[in-house]
C-alpha positions as CSV (number, residue, x, y, z in Angstrom):
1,X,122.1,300.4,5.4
2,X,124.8,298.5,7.5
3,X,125.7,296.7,4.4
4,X,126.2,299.8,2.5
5,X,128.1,301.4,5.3
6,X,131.0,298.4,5.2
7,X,130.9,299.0,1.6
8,X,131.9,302.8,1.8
9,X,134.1,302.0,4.9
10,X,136.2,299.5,3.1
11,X,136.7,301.9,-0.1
12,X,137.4,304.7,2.0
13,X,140.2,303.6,3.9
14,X,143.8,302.0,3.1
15,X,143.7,298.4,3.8
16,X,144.1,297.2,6.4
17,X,141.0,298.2,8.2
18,X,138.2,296.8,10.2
19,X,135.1,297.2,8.1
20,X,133.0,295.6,10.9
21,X,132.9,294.3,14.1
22,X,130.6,291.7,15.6
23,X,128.3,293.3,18.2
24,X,130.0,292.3,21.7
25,X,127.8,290.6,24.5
26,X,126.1,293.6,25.7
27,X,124.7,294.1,22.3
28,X,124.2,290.3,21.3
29,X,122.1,290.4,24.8
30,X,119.9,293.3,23.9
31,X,119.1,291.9,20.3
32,X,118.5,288.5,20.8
33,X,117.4,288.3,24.3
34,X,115.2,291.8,25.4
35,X,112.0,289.7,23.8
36,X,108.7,290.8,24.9
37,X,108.8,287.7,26.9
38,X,111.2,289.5,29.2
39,X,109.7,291.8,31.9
40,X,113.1,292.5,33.3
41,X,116.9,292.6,32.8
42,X,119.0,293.1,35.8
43,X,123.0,294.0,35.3
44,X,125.1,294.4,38.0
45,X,127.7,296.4,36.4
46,X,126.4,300.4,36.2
47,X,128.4,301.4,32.9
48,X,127.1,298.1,31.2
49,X,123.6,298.7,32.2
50,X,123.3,302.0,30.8
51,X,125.1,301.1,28.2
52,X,122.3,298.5,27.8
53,X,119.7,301.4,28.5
54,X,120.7,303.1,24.9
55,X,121.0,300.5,23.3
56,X,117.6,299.2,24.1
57,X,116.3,302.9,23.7
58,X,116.6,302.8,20.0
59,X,114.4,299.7,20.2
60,X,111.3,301.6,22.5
61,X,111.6,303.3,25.5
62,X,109.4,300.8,27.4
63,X,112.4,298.2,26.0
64,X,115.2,300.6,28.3
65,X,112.8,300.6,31.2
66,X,112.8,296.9,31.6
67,X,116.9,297.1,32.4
68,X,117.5,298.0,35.8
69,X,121.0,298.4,37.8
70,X,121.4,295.5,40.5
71,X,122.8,296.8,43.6
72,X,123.5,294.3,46.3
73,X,126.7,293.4,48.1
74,X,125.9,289.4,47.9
75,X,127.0,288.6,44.2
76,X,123.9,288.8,41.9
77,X,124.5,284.8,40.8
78,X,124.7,284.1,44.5
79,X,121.7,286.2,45.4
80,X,119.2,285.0,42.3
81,X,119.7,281.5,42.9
82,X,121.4,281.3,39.9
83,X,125.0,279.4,40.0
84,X,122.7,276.8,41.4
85,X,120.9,276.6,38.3
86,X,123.8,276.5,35.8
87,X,125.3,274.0,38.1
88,X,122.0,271.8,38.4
89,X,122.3,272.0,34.1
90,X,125.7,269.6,33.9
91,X,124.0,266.9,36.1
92,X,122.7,263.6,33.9
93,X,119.4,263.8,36.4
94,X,117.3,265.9,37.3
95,X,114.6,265.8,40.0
96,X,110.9,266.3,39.7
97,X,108.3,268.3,42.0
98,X,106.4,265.0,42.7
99,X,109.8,263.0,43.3
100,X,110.7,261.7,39.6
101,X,113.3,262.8,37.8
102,X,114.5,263.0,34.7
103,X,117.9,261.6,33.1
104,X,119.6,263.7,30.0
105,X,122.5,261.8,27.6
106,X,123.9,263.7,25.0
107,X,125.2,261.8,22.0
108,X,126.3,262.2,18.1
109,X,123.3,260.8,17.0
110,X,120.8,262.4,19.0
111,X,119.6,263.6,22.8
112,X,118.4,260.8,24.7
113,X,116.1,261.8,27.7
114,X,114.6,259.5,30.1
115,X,111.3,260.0,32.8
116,X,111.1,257.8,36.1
117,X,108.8,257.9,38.7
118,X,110.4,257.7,42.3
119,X,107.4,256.7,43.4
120,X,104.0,253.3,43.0
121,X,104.1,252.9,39.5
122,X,100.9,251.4,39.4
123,X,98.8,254.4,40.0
124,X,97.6,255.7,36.5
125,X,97.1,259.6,38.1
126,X,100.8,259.6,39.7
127,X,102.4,258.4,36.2
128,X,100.2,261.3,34.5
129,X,101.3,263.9,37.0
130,X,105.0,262.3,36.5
131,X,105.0,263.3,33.0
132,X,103.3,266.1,32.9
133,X,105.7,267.6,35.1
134,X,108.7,265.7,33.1
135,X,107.1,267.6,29.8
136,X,107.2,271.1,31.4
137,X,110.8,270.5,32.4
138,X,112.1,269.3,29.4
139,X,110.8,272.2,27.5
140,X,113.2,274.2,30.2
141,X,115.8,272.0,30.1
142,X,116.1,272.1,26.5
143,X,116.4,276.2,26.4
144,X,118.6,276.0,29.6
145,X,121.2,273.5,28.0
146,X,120.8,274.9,24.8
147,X,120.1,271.7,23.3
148,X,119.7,270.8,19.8
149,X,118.5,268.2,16.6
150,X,117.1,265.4,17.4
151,X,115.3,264.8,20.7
152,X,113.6,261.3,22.2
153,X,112.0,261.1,24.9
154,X,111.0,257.9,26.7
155,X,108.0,258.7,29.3
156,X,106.5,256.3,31.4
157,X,104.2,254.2,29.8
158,X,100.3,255.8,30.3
159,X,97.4,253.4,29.4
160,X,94.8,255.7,28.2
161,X,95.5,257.7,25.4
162,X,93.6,260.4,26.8
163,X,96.7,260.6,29.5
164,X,98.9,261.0,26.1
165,X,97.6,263.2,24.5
166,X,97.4,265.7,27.6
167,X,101.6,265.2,28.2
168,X,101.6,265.8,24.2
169,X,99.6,269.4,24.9
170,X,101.4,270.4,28.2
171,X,104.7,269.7,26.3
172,X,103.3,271.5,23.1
173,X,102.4,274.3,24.9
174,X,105.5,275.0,27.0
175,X,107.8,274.7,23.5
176,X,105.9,277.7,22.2
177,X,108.0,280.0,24.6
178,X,111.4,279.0,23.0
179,X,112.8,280.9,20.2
180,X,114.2,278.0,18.8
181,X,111.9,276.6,16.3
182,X,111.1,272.8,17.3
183,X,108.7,270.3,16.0
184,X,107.1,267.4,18.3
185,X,105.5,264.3,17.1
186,X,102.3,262.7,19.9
187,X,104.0,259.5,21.8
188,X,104.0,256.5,20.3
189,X,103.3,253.5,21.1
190,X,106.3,252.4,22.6
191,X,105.9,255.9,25.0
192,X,108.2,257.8,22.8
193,X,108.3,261.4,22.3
194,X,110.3,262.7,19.1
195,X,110.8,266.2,18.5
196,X,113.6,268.4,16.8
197,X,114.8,271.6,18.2
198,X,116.8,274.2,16.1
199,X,120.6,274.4,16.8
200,X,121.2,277.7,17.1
201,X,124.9,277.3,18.5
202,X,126.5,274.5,20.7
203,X,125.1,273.5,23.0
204,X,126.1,274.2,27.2
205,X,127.7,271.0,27.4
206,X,130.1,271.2,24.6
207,X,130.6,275.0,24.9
208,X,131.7,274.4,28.5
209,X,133.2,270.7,28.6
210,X,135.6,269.0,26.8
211,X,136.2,265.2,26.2
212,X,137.8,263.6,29.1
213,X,141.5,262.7,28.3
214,X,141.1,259.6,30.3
215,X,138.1,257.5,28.9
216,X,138.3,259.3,25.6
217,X,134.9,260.6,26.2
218,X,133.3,257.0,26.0
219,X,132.4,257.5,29.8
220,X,133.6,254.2,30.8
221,X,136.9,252.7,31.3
222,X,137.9,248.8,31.4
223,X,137.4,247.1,35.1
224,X,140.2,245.6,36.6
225,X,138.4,242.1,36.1
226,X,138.8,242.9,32.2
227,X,142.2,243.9,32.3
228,X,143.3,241.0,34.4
229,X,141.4,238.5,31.2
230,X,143.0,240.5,28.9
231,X,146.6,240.7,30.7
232,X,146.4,236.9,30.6
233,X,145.6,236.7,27.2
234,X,148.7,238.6,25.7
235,X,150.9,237.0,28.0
236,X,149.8,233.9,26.4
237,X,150.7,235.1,22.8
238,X,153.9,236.5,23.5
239,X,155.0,233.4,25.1
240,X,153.3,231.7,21.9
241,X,155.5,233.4,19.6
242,X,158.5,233.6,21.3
243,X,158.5,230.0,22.8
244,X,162.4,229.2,22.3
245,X,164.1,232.1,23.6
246,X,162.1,233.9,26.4
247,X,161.1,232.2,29.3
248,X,161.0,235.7,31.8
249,X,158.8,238.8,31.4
250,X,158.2,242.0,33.8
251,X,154.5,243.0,33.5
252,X,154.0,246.6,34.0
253,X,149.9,247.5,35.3
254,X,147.9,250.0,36.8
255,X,147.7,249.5,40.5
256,X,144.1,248.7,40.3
257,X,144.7,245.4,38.1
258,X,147.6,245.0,40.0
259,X,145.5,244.4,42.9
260,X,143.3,242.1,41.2
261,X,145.9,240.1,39.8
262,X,147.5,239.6,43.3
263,X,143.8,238.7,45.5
264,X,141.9,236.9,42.9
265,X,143.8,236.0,40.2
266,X,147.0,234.8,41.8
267,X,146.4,230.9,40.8
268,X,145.6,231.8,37.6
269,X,148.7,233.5,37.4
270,X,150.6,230.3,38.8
271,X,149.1,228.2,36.5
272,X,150.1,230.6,33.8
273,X,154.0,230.5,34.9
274,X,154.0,226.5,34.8
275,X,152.2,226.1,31.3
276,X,154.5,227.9,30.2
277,X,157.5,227.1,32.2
278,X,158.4,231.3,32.5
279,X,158.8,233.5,35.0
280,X,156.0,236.6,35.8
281,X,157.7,239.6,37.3
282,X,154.6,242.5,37.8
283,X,155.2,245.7,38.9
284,X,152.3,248.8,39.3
285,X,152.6,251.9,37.7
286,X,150.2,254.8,39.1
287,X,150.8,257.1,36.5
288,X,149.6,254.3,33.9
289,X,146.3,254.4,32.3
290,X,143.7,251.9,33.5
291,X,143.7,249.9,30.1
292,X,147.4,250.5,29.7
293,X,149.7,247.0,29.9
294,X,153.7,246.7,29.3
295,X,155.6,244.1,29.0
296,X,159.4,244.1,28.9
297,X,162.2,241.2,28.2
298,X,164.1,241.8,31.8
299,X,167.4,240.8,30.0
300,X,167.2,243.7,27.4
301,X,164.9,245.8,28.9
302,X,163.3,246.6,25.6
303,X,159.5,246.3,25.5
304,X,158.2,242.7,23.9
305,X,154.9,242.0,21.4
306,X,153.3,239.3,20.5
């Protein structure tokens, strides 16, 4: 019927005209989220809630008693606990009833997700309880960050098989409440846990973040220690290929190398000058880039390469 309704819309009228519209948030909320699994929407906004009520009423009328107008003056994400939450989802670790935790990496390939115990590893009922609780909360965590493909999860290595194959249930079980179709393998013998989970959209994390300018998303940048090896290294090769003519450079550096080069590396600095029988000007830069290095010919002021 909706189909047939664009159809007749867009003969009906001169171009250009909107034949449909994407339902908006209130309506993407009723039809994809007032599941019977839901004993209760709250809305804090009055219009939008009985907006939501009609909405929901073409569904059942038990569907449009389950929305209810939240009146309180403490914000309702305050009040619920719920800012909390969403800020508790962009943490790499999170904590465990019985004092493990777990820790979450998102990559291309696939969703890495790793259990420790905080506590004796040695105690076979501990490391169950551990992982048990660890299979409960990734189920939550996976509908929470709305994470999909391909899943592994390393749990902490259970002797008895018996042990395994309860963590497989508990985390069987608690997948069966997300809409998101997902398929789980038993732990293998290394203590892994496979599983794929539908992607319905992107997930929180890319929905919400973006890659950091600075590290270029790797996570990581370069220590000063590496810089400093590295530094030396192309000062080496510029000199090398421009032995007869320049025998001064200015070398431009983060401040943080710069520092290193000046405590720990000064005699290897020295010893750089006289084996080459130059001159080492450095200056620090703070608006340069960690990994960044410049080095300039002070008589032209033009920047030099090996």
């Amino acid at each position: 019927d909706q189909w047939k309704e664009i159809e007749e819309k867009a003969r009906s009228n001169k171009p250009p005209v909107c034949a449909f519209r994407e339902p908006d948030l209130i309506e993407r909320t009723v039809r994809d989220f007032l599941t019977e699994e839901i004993d209760e929407v709250l809305c804090d906004n009055a219009e939008a809630a009985e907006r939501m009520r009609n909405l929901a009423g073409i569904i059942s009328r038990r569907s449009r008693n389950r929305i209810t107008h939240f009146q309180s003056p403490q914000p309702i994400f305050e009040k619920l606990g719920i800012q909390r939450q969403i800020d508790d989802a962009f943490y790499r670790q999170v904590w465990l009833p019985s004092g493990g935790y777990l820790v979450i990496d998102e990559t291309e390939a696939l969703i890495a997700i790793d259990v420790n115990t905080g506590r004796a590893k040695n105690q076979d009922k501990m490391i169950l309880q551990t992982n048990c609780e660890a299979a409960v909360e990734v189920a939550r965590q996976l509908r929470l960050r709305n994470i999909g493909g391909i899943i592994v999860v390393d749990f902490i290595d259970m002797k008895n098989r018996r042990d395994q194959q309860q963590v497989y249930k508990t985390m069987k079980d608690r997948l069966k409440r997300d809409r998101a179709k997902t398929q789980v393998l038993p732990i293998s013998q290394l203590g892994l846990m496979e599983m794929t989970r539908q992607r319905l959209s992107e997930s929180l994390s890319v929905t919400v973040n973006e890659p950091c300018h600075y590290c270029q998303g790797r996570g990581v940048v370069k220590s000063a220690t590496s810089m400093s090896v590295e530094l030396q290294r192309r000062i080496s090769a510029i000199f090398a290929s421009h032995r007869d003519r320049l025998h001064e450079l200015i070398v431009i550096v983060h401040p943080d190398v710069l520092e290193r080069l000046r405590t720990k590396d000064s005699d290897l600095l020295v010893e750089l000058e006289r084996r080459n029988n130059a001159r080492l000007t450095f200056r620090s830069d703070p608006t340069f880039h960690r990994e960044q290095l410049v080095f300039l010919d002070p008589k032209s002021g033009q920047e030099v390469t090996a």
